[in-house]
C-alpha positions as CSV (number, residue, x, y, z in Angstrom):
1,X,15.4,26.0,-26.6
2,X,14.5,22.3,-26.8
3,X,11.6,20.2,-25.2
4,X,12.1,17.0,-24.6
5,X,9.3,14.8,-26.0
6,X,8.2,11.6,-24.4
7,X,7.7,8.5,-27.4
8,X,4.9,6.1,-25.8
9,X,4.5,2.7,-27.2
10,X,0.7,2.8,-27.9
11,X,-0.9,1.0,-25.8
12,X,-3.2,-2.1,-27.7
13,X,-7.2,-2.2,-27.7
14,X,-8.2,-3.8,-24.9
15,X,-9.8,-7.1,-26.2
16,X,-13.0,-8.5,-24.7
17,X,-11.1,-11.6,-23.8
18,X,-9.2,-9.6,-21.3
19,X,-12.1,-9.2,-19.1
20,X,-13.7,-12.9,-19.3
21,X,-11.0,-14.4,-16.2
22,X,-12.4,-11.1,-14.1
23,X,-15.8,-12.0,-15.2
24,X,-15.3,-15.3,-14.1
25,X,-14.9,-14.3,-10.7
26,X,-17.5,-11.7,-10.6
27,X,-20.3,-14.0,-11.7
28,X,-19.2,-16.3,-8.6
29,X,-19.5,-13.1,-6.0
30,X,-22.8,-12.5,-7.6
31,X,-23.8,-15.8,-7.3
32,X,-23.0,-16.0,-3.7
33,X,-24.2,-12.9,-2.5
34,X,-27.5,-14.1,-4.1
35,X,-27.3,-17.5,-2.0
36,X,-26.4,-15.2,0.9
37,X,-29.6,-12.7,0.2
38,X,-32.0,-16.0,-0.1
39,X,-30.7,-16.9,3.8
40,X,-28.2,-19.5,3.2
41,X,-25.2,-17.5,3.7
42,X,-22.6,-20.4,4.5
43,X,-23.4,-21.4,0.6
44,X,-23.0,-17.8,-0.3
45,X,-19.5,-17.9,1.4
46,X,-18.1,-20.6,0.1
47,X,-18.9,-20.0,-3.7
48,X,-17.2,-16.4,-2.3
49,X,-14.4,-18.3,-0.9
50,X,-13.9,-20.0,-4.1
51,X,-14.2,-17.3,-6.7
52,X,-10.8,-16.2,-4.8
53,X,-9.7,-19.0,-4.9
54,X,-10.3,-19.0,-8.8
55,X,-8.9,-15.5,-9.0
56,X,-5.5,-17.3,-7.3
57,X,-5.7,-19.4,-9.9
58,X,-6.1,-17.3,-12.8
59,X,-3.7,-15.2,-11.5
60,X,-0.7,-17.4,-11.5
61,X,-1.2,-19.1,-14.8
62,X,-2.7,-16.5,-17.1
63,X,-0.4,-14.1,-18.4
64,X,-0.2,-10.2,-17.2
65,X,-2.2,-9.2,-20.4
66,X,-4.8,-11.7,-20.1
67,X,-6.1,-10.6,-16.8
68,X,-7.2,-6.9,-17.4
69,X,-8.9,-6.7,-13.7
70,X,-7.6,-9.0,-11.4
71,X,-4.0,-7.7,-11.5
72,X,-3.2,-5.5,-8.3
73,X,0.3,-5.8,-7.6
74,X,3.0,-8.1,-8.6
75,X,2.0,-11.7,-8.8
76,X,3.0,-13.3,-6.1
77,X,1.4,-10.4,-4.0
78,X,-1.8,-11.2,-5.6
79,X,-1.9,-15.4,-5.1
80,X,-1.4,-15.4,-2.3
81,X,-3.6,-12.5,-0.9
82,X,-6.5,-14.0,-3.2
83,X,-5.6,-17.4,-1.9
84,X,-4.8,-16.6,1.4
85,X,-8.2,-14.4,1.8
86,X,-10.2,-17.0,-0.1
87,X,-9.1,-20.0,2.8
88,X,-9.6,-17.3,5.5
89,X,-13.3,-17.1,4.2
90,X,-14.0,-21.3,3.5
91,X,-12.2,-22.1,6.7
92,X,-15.0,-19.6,8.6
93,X,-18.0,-20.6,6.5
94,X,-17.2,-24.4,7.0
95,X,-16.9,-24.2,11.0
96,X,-19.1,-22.1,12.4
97,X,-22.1,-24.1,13.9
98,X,-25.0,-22.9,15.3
99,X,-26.5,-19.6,15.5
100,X,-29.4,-17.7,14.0
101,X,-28.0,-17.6,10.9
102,X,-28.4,-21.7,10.7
């Protein structure tokens, strides 16, 4: 009797390098939920709004091993849902007027 025996390429050490583009990003969300926890939330949701839009970004012109974290699914999948979710957000947080929230 035989077993079959997988051969896996091993993969490399992750590099710290990898994690700098999701970084990136992160630092902007934290940034803007800070804006948004010291009351001025339309500043908090557009530096939101843009880290997505940075993520869209890094996305498309980093390669798939540069970008440890902010690969989902394939990359178009991942543009345009960071791009299209990003817009969703800036379009909201530059039109609404008004409110307690002003």
């Amino acid at each position: 009797m035989s077993t079959a025996v997988e051969t896996r390429k091993p993969r490399k050490a992750s590099t710290a390098l990898e994690y700098v583009p999701f970084a990136v990003v992160l630092a902007l969300v934290a940034f803007g939920l800070l804006r948004i926890a010291m009351y001025h939330w339309r500043e908090g949701a557009v530096l939101i709004g843009g880290a997505l839009l940075v993520a869209a970004v890094l996305r498309a012109a980093l390669a798939h091993r540069n970008l440890a974290l902010l690969t989902i699914r394939t990359r178009t999948v991942d543009v345009l849902s960071y791009a299209g979710l990003g817009l969703v957000i800036l379009f909201v947080a530059l039109t609404i007027t008004g409110g307690p929230l002003r």
